[in-house]
N, C-alpha and C positions, 0 to 999 in steps of 0.2 A: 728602275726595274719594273717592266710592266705583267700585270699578272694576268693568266690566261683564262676566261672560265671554264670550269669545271664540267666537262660534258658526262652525263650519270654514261654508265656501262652499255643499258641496255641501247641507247641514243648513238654509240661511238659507231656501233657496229653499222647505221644506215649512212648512206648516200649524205652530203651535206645539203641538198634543195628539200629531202625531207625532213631533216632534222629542223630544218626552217622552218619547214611548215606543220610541224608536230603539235605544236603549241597554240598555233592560230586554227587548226582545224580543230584541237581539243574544247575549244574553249565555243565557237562557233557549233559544234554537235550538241555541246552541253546546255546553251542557250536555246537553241531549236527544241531541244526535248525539256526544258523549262517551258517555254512557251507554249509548245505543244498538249503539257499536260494541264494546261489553264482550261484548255477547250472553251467552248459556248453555253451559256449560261440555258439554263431549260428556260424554255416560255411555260409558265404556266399563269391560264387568265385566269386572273381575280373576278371573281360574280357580284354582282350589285343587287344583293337582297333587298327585298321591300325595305318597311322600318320595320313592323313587327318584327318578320324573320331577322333581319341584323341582331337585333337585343337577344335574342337564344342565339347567334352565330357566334357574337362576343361572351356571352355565358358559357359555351362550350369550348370558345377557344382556351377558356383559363381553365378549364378541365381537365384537357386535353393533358395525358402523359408527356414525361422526358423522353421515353424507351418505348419503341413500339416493336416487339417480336423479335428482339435483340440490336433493334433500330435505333440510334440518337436521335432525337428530333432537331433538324436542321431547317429551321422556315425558310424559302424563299427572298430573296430582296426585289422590290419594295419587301416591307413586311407588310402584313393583310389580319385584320383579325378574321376573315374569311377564308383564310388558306394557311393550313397547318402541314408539314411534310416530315420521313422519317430516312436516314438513309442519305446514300446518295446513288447520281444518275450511273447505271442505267435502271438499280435494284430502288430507286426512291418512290416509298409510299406515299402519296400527293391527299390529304383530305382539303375537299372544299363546301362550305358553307353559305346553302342561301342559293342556287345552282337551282336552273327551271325547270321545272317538270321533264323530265328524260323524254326525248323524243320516243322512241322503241316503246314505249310502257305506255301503250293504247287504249287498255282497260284497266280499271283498278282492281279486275278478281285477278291480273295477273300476280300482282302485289300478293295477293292472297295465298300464294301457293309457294311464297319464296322462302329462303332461311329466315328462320327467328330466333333473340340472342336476347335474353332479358326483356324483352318485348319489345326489342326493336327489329323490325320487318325488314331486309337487305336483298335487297332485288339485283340478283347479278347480271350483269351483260359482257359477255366476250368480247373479248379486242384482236382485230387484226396480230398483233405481235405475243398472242399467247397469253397476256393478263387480262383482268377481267378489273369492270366499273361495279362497283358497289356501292346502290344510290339506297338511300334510307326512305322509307316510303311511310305514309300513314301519319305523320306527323306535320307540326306545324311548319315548319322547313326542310327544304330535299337537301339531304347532308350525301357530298357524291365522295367515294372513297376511290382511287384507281389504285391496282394492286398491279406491276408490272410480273411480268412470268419471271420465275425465278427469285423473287424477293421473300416470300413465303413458302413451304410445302403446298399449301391450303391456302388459297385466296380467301377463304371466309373466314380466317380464322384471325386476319385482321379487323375484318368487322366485329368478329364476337369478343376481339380484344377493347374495342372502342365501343361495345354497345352501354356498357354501365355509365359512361359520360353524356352520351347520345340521350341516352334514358333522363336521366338525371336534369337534364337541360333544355331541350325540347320538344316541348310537350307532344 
């Protein structure tokens, strides 16, 4: 006596060439939208600080919080003691340390006129895509902050979350 498989209810009711292919296309959508949601990894470039600035870049990396602005801290791979990030893409707060003198910031009384957070000076620069750069100025190394639009209310207010470590660390 051979026995028949079992075809569920809702399956009885289609055509036999798609109940064929019910299974092979379920499973083929399922993998496409796994794969899909791997996406591509962000490029973000690591900086090659002097030596002096390295040693405050590695001092403030172990500073540096778990939680930024309701962020987990997620580093990048490679890991970098240069580059610290919060979040992920597209709302990922990117810090990097040891980063050269910001092109745009031509004088330094500009610096002079930016937000200050525990007395560390954060020179904002707008971004094409609506978030702003927030480069630490006045200190022994430029610590650059990118805040993407939408990851914060207040772009600044990651900086003045980060400025007690900033402080604390390079001089």
């Amino acid at each position: 006596m051979t026995r028949e498989p079992r075809v569920p209810r809702f399956l009885a009711a289609l055509p036999a060439p798609v109940r064929w292919l019910a299974v092979p296309l379920a499973l083929t959508c399922t993998v496409v939208v796994l794969i899909g949601s791997w996406g591509t990894p962000e490029k973000i470039e690591i900086p090659q600080p002097s030596a002096r600035a390295a040693g405050y870049c590695r001092a403030l990396a172990a500073a540096l919080p778990q939680e930024l602005l309701g962020h987990p801290r997620k580093d990048p791979k490679p890991a970098s003691p240069y580059v610290a990030a919060w979040g992920a893409p597209p709302q990922r707060i990117v810090l990097r340390c040891g980063v050269p003198h910001p092109e745009a910031l031509v004088d330094e009384k500009q610096a002079e006129i930016t937000p200050t957070f525990n007395d560390v000076t954060w020179w904002p620069e707008p971004l094409k895509d609506g978030g702003y750069r927030l480069t630490v100025t006045q200190r022994a190394a430029f610590v650059e902050l990118t805040v993407p639009r939408g990851a914060t209310p207040n772009p600044l207010e990651a900086g003045a979350a980060l400025s007690e470590a900033v402080a604390a660390t390079v001089p």
